[in-house]
MILO-982588 format. One record per residue: residue in three letters; residue number from 1; x, y, z of N, C-alpha, C, O in turn; chain. Coordinates in steps of 0.2 Angstrom, whole numbers, m for minus. Layout:
# MILO-982588
(Ala, NUM, (X, Y, Z), (X, Y, Z), (X, Y, Z), (X, Y, Z), A)
...
//
This chain:
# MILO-982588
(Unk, 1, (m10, 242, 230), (m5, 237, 232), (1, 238, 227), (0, 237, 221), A)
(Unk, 2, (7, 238, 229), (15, 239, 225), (14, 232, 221), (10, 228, 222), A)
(Unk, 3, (18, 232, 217), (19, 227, 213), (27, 223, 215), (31, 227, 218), A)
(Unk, 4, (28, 218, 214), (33, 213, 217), (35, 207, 213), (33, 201, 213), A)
(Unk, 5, (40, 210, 210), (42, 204, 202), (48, 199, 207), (54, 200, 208), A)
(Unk, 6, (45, 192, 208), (51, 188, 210), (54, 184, 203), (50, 185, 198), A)
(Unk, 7, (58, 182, 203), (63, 179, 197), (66, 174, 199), (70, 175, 204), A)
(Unk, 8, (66, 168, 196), (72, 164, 198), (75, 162, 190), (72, 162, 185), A)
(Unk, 9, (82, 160, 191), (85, 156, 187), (89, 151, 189), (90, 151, 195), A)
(Unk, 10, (90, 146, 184), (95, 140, 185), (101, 141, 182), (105, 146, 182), A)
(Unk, 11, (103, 135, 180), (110, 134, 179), (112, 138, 171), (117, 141, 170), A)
(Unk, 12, (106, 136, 168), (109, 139, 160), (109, 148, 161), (110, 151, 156), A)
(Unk, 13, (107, 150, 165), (111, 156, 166), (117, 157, 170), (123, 157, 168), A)
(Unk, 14, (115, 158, 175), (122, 156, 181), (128, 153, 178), (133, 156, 178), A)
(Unk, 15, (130, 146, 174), (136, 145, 171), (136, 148, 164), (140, 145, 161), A)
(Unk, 16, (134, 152, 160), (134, 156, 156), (136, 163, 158), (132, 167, 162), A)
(Unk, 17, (143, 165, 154), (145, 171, 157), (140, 177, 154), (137, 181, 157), A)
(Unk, 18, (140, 175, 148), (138, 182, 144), (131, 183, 146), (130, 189, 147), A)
(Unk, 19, (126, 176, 146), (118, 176, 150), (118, 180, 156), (114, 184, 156), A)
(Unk, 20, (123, 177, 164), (120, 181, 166), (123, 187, 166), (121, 190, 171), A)
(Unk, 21, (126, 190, 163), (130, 198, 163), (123, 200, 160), (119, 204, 164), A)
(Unk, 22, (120, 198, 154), (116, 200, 153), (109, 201, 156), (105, 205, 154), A)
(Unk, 23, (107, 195, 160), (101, 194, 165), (104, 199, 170), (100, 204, 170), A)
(Unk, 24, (108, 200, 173), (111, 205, 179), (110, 213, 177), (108, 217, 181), A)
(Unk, 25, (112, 215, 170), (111, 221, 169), (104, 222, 167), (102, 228, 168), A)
(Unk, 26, (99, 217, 164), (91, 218, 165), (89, 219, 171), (86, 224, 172), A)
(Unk, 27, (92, 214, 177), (89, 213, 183), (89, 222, 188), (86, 224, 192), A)
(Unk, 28, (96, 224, 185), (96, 230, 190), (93, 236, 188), (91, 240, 192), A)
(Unk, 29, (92, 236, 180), (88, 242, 178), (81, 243, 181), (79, 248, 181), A)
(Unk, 30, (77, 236, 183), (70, 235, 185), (67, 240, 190), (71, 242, 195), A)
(Unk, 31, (63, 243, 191), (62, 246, 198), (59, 241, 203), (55, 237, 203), A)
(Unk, 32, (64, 244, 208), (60, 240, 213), (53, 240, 215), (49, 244, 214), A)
(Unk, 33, (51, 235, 219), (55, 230, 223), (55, 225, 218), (53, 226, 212), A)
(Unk, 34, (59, 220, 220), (59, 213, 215), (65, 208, 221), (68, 211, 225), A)
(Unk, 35, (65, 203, 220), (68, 198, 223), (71, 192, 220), (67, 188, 218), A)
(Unk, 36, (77, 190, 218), (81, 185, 214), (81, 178, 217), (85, 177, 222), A)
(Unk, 37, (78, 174, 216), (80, 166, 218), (86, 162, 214), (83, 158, 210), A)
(Unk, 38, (92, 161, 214), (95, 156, 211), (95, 148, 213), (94, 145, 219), A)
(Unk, 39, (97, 146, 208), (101, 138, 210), (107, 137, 209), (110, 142, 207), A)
(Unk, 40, (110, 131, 208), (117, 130, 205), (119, 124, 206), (126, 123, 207), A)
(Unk, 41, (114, 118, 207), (113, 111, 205), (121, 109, 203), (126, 107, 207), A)
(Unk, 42, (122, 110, 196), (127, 111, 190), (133, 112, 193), (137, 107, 192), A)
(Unk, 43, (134, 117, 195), (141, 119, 198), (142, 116, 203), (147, 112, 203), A)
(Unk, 44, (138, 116, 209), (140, 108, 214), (141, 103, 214), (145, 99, 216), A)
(Unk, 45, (135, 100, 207), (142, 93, 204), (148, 94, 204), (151, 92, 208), A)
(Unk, 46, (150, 98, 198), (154, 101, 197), (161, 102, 202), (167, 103, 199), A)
(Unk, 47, (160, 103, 208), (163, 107, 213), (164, 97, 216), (169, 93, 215), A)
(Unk, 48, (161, 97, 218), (159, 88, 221), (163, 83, 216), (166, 78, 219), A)
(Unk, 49, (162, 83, 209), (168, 79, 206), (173, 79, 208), (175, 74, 211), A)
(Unk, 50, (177, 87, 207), (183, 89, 209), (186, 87, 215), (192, 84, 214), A)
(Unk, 51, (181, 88, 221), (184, 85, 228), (182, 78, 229), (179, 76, 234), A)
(Unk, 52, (183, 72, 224), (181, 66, 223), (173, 63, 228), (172, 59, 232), A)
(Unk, 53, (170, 68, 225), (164, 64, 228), (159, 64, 223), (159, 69, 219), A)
(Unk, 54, (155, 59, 223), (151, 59, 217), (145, 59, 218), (143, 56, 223), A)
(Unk, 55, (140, 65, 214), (135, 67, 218), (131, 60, 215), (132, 57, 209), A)
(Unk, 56, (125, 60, 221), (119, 57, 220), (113, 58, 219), (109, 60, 223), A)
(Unk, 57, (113, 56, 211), (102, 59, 211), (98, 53, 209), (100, 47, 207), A)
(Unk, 58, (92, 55, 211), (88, 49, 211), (81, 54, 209), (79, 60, 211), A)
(Unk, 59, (78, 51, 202), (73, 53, 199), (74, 63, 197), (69, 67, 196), A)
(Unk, 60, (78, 63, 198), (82, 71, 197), (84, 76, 200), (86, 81, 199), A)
(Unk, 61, (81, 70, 209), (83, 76, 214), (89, 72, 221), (90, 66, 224), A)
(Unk, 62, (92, 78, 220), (101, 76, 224), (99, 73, 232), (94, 75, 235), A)
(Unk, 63, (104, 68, 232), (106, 65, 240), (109, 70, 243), (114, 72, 240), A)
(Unk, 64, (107, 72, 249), (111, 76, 252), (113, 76, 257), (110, 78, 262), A)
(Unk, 65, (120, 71, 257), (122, 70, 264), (128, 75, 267), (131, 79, 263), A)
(Unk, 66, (130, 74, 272), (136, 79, 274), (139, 83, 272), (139, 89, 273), A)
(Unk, 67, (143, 79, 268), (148, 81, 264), (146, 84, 257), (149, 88, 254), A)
(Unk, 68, (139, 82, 254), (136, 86, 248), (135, 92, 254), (139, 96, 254), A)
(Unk, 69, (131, 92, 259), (129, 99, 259), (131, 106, 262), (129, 112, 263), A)
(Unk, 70, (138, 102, 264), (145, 106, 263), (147, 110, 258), (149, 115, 259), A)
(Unk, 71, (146, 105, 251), (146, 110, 244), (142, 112, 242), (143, 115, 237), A)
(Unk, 72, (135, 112, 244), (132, 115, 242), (130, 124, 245), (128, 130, 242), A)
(Unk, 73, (132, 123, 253), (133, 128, 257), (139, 134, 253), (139, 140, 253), A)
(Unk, 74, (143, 129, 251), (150, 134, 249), (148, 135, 242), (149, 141, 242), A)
(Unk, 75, (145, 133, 236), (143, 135, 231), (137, 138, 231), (137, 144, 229), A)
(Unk, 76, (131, 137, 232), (125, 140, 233), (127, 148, 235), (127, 153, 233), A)
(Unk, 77, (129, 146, 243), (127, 152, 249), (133, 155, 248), (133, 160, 251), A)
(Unk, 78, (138, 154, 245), (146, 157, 243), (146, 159, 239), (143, 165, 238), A)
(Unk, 79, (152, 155, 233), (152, 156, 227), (146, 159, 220), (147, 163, 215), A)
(Unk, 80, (142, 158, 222), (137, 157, 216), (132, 165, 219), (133, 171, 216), A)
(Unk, 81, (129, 165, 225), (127, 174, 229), (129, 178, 231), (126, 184, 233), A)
(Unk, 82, (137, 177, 233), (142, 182, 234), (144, 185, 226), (148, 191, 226), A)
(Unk, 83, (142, 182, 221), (145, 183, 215), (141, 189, 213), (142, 195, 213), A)
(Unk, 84, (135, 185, 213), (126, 189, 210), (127, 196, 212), (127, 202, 209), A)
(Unk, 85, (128, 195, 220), (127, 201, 224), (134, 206, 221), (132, 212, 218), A)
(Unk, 86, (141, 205, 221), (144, 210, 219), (143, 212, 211), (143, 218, 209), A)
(Unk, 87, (141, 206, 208), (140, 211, 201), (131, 215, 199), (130, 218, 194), A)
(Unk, 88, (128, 213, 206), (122, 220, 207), (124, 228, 209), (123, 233, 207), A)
(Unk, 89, (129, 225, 214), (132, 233, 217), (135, 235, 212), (133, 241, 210), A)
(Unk, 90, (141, 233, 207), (144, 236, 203), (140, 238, 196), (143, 239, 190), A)
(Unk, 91, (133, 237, 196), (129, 240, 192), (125, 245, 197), (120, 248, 194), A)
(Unk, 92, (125, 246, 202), (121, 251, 206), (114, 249, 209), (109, 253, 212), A)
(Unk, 93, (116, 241, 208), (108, 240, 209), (109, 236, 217), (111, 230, 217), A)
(Unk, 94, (106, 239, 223), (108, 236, 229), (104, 229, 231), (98, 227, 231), A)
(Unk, 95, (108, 226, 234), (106, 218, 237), (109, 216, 242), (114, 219, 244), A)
(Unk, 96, (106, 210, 246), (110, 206, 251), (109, 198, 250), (104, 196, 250), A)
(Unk, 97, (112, 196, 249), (110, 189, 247), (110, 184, 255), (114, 185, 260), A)
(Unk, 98, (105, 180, 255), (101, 177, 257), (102, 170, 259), (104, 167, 254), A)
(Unk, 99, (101, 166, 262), (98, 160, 265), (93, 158, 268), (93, 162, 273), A)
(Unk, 100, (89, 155, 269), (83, 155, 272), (85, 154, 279), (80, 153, 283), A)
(Unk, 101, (89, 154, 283), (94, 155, 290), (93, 163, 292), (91, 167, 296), A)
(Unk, 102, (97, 165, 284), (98, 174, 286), (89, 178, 288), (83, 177, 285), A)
(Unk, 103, (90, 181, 293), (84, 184, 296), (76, 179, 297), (70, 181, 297), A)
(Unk, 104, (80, 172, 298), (76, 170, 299), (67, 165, 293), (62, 163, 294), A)
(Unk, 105, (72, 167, 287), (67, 169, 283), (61, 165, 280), (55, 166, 279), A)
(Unk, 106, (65, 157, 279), (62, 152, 277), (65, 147, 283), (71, 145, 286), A)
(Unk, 107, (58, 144, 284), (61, 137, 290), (58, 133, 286), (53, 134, 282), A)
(Unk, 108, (61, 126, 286), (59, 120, 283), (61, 113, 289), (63, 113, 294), A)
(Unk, 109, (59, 108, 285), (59, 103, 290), (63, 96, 285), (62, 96, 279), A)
(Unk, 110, (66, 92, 289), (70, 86, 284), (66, 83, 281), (62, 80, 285), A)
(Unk, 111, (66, 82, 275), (62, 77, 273), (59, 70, 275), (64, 66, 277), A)
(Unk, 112, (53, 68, 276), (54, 65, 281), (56, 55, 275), (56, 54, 269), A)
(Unk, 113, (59, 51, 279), (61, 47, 274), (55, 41, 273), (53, 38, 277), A)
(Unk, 114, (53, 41, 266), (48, 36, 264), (52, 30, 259), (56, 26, 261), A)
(Unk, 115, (49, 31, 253), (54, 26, 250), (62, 26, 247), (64, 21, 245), A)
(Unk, 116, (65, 32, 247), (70, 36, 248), (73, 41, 254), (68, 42, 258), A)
(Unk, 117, (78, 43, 256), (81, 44, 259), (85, 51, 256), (90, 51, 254), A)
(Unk, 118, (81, 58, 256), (86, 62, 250), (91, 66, 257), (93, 71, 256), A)
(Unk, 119, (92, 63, 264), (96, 65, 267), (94, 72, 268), (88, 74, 267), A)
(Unk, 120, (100, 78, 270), (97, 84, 273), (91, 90, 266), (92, 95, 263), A)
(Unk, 121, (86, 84, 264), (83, 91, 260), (79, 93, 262), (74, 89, 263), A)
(Unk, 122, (76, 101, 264), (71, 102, 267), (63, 104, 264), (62, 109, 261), A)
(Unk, 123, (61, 101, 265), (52, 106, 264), (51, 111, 269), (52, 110, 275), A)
(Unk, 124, (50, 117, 265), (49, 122, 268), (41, 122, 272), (37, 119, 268), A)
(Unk, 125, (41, 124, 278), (35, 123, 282), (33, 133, 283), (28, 136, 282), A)
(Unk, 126, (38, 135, 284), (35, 145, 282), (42, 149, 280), (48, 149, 280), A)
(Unk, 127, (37, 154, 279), (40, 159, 277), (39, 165, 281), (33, 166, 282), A)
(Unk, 128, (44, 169, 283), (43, 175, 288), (47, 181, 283), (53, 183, 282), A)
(Unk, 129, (41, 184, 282), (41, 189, 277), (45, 197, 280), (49, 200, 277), A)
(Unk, 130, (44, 197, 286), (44, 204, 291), (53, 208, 289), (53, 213, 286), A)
(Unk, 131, (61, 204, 290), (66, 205, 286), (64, 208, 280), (64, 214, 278), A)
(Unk, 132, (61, 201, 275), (63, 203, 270), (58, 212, 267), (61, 216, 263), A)
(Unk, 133, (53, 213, 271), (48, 219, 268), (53, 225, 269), (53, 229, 265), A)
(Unk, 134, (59, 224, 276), (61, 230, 278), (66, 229, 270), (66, 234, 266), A)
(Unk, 135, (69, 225, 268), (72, 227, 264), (70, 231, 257), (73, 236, 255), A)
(Unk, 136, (64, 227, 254), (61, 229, 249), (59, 237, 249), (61, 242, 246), A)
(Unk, 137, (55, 237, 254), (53, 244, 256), (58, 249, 256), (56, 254, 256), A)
(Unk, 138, (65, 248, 257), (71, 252, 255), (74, 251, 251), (80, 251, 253), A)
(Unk, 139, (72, 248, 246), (74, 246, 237), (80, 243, 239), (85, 246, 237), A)
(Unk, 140, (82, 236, 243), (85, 233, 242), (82, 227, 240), (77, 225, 242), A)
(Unk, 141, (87, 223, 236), (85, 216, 234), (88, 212, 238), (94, 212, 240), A)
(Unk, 142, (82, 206, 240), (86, 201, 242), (86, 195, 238), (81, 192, 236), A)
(Unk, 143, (94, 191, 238), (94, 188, 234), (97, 180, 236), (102, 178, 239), A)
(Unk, 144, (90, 176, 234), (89, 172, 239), (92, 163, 234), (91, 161, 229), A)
(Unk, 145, (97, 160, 240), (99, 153, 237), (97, 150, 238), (93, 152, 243), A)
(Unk, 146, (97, 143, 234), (92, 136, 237), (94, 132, 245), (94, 126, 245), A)
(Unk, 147, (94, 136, 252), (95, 134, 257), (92, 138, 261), (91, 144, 261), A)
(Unk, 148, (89, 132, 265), (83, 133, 271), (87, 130, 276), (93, 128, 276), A)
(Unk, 149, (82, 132, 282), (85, 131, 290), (79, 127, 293), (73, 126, 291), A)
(Unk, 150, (82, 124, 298), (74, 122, 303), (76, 123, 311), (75, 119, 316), A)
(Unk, 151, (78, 130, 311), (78, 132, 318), (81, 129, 325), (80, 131, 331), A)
(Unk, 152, (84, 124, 323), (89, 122, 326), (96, 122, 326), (100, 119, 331), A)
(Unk, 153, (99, 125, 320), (105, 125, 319), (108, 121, 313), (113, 122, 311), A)
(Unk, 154, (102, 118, 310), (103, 113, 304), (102, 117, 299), (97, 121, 299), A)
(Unk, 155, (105, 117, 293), (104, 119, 285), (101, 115, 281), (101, 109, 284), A)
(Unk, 156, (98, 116, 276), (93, 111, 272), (95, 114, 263), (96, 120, 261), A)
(Unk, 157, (95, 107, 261), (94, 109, 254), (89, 109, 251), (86, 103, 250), A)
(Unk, 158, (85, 113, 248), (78, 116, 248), (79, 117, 239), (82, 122, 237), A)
(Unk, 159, (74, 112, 234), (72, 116, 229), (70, 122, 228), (65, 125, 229), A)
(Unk, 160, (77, 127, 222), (75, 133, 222), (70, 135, 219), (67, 140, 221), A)
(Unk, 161, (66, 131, 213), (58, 134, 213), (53, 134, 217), (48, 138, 217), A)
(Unk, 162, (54, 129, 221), (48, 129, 229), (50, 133, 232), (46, 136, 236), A)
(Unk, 163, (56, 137, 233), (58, 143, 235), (54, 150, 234), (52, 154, 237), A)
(Unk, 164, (56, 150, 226), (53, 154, 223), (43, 154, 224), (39, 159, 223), A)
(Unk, 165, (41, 148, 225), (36, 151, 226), (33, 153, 229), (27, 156, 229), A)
(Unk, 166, (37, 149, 236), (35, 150, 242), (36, 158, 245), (33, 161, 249), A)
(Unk, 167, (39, 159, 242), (41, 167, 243), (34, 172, 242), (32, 176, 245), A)
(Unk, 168, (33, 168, 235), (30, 175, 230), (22, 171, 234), (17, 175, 234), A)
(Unk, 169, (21, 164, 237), (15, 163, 240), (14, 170, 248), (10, 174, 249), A)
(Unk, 170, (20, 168, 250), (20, 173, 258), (19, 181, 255), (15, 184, 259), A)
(Unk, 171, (22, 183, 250), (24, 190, 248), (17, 192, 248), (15, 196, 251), A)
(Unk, 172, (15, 190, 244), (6, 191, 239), (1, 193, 244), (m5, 194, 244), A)
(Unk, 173, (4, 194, 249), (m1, 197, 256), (0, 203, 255), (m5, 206, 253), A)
(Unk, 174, (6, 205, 256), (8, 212, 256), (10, 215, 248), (12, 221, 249), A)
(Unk, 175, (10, 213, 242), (9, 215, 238), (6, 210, 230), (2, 205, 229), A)
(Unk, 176, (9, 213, 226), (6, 210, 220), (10, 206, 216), (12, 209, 211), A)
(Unk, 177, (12, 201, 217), (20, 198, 216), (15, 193, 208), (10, 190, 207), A)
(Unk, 178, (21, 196, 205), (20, 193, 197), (29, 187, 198), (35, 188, 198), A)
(Unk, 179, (27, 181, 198), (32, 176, 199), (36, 173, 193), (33, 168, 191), A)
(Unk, 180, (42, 174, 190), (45, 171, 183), (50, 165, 184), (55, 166, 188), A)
(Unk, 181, (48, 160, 181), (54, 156, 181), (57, 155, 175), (55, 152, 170), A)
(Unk, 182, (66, 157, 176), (69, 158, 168), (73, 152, 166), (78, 150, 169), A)
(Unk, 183, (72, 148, 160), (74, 142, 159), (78, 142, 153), (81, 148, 152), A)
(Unk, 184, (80, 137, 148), (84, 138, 143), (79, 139, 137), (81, 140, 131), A)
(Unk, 185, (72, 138, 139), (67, 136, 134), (63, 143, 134), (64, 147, 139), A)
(Unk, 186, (60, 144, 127), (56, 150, 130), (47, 149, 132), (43, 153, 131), A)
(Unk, 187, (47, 142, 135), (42, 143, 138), (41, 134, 138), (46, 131, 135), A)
(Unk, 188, (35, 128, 142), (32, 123, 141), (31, 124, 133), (27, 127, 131), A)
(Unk, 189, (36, 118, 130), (34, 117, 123), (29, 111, 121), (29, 106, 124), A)
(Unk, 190, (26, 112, 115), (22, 104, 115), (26, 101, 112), (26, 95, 113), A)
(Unk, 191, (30, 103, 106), (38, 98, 105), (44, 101, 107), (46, 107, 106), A)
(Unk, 192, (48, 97, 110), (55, 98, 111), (61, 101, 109), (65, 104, 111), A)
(Unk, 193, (58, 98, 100), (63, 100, 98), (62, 108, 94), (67, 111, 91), A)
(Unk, 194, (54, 111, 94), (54, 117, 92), (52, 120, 98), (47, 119, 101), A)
(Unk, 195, (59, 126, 97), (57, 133, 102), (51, 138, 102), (49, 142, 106), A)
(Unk, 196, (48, 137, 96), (43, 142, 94), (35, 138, 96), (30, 141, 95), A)
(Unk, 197, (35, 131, 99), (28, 128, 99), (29, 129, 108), (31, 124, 112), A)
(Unk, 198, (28, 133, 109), (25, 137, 116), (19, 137, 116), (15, 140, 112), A)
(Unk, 199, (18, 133, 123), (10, 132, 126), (8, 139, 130), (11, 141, 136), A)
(Unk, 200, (3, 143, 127), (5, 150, 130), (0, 151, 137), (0, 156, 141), A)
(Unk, 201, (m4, 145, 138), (m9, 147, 144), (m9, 140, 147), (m9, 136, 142), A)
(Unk, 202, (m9, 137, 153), (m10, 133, 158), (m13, 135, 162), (m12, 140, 164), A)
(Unk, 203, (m19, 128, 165), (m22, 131, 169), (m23, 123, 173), (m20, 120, 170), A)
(Unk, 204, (m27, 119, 179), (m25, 115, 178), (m29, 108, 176), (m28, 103, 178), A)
(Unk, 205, (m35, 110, 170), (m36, 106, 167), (m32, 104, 160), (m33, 99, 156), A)
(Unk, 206, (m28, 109, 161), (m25, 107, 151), (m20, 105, 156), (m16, 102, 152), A)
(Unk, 207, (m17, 105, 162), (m10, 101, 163), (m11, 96, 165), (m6, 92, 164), A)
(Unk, 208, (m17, 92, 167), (m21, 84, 166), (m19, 83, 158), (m16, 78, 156), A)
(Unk, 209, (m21, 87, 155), (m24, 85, 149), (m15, 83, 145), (m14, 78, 141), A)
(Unk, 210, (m11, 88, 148), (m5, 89, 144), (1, 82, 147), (5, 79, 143), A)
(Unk, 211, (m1, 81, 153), (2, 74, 158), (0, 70, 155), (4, 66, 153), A)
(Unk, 212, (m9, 67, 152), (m8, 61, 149), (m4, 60, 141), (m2, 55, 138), A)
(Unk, 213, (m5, 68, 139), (m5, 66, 132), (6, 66, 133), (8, 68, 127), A)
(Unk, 214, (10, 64, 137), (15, 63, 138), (20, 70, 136), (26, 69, 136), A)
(Unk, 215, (16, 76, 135), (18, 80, 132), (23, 86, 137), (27, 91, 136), A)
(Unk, 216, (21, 83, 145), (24, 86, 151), (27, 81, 153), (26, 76, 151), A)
(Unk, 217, (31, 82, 157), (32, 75, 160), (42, 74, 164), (47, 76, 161), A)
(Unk, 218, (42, 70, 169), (49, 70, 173), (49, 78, 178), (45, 79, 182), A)
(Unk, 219, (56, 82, 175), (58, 86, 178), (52, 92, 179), (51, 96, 184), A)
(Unk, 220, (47, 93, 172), (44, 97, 172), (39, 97, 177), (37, 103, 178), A)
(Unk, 221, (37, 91, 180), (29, 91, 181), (32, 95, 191), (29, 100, 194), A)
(Unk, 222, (37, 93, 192), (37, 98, 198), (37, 105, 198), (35, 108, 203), A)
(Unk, 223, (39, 109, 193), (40, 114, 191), (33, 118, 189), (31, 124, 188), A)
(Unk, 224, (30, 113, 188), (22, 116, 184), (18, 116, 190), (17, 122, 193), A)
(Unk, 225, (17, 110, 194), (15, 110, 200), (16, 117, 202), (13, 122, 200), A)
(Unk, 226, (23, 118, 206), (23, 125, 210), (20, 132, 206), (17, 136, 210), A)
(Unk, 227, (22, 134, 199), (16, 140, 195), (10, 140, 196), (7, 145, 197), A)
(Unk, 228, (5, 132, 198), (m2, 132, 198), (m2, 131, 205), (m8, 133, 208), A)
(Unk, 229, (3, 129, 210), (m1, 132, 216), (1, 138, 219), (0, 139, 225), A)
(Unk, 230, (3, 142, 216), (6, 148, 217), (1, 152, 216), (0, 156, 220), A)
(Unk, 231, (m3, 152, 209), (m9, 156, 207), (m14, 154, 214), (m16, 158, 217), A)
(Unk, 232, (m15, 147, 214), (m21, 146, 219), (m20, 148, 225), (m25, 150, 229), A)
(Unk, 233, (m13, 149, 228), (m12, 154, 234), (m11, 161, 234), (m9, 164, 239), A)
(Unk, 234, (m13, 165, 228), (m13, 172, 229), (m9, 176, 224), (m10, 182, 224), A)
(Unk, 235, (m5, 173, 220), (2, 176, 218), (m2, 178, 209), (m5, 175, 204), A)
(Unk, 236, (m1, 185, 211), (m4, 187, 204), (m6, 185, 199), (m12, 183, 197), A)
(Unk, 237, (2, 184, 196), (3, 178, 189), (10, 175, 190), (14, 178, 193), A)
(Unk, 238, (11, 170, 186), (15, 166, 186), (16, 164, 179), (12, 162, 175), A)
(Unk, 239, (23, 164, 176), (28, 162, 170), (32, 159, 168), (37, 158, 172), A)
(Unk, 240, (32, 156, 164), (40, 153, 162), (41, 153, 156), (37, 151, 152), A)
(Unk, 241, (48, 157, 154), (49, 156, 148), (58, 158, 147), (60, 153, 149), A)
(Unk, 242, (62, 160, 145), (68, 164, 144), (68, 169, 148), (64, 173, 151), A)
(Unk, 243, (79, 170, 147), (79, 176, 153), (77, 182, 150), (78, 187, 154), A)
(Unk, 244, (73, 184, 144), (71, 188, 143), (65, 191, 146), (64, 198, 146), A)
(Unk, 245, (60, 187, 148), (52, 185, 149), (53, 191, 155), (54, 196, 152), A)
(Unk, 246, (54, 191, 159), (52, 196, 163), (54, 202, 164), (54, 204, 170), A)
(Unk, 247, (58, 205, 157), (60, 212, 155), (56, 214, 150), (58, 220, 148), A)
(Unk, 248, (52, 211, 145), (51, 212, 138), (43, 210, 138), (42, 204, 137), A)
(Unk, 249, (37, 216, 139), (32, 213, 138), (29, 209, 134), (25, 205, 137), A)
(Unk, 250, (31, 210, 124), (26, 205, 122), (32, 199, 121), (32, 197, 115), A)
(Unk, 251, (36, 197, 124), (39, 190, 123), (33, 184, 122), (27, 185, 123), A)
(Unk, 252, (36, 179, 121), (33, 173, 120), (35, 170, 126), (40, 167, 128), A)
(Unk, 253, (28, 170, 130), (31, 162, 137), (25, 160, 137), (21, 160, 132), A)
(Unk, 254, (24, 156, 143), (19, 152, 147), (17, 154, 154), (20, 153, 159), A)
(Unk, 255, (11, 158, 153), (7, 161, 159), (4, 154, 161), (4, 150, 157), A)
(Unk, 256, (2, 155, 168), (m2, 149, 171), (m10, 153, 175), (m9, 158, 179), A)
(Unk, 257, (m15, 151, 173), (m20, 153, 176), (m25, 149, 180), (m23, 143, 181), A)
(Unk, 258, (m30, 151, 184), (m34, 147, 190), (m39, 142, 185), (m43, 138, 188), A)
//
């Protein structure tokens, strides 16, 4: 079975020139296949100030009405993966970038409204792998933003790590997908303020154990969630650490184990 490295980053690459020239010229040296998830949260505020609208989050995660998800269409699926993708070509390294609309790829569904209302955001319900193999299989990358479809005509704003792992859950049929997610940190630390106290193994009795002792907590507990049900569904191995972590094997990160 082939090997299949998906990768995502956030904002502290993406608004960092020098980071990501340099995550893009790692990214293209790789052999394929492999697969890029971004986001770009950051810069949709940022774009949304501008055109005086002011974004709304609740517990960390964006309101997404009309008019946000206009900017996030025009930033995410525009600006921010038409960029990616030209400066892959002019390093030689081929791609198409992506929405879960293109070829069908990710369907999701509105969230349904319980005690909040996060307006157009989707939970993905599948992934249809068949596009994406043909690309892979002819060493193109595809490179994929934080937006879903629900097959009617509708866009969804879809967290990009649930993206990423939902990918690397579907992919893992068809090969041996190693999943990385690249942060400003080099990995789950047990203090904040030292970069070197990296939790090197997660599994999910020590992330019980890491929830009570307050030592995870807020933005991270969803992002941990998605690495441990990633493993549970198939996906080789799963990481987080810097944008280093999945070009340099003895780096310092955070594997997650069953």
């Amino acid at each position: 079975m082939k090997s299949l490295k998906i990768i995502k980053i956030g904002g502290n690459i993406i608004n960092n020139k020098m980071l990501l020239n340099e995550f893009l010229d790692d990214f293209a040296k790789l052999d394929s296949p492999k697969l890029l998830v971004h986001g770009g949260g950051k810069s949709a505020s940022e774009l949304s100030i501008k055109m005086g609208i002011e974004p709304k989050m609740i517990n960390g995660r964006r309101i997404t009405d009309d008019e946000t998800l206009d900017i996030i269409t025009m930033v995410y699926g525009g600006k921010i993966n038409k960029n990616i993708v030209a400066q892959l070509q002019a390093r030689n390294s081929n791609s198409v970038g992506f929405s879960g609309a293109d070829g069908n790829s990710i369907v999701a569904i509105k969230r349904p409204v319980k005690d909040i209302d996060y307006g157009f955001a989707g939970d993905v319900t599948h992934v249809n792998t068949q596009t994406i193999n043909v690309l892979l299989q002819n060493d193109i990358s595809p490179i994929f933003c934080a937006i879903t479809h629900n097959q009617n005509g509708q866009l969804l704003n879809t967290n990009a790590d649930t993206i990423a792992s939902e990918l690397a859950i579907a992919l893992s049929k068809d090969y041996k997908v190693s999943l990385y997610y690249c942060f400003e940190k080099n990995g789950v630390l047990k203090s904040i303020e030292d970069d070197d106290s990296v939790i090197e193994h997660i599994n999910n009795q020590k992330f019980e154990q890491l929830k009570k002792e307050g030592i995870i907590h807020d933005g991270m507990l969803p992002k941990i969630h998605n690495c441990l049900q990633s493993i549970q569904k198939g996906v080789a191995t799963v990481h987080i650490g810097n944008n280093k972590m999945p070009f340099e094997q003895d780096i310092k990160c955070t594997t997650f184990q069953q």
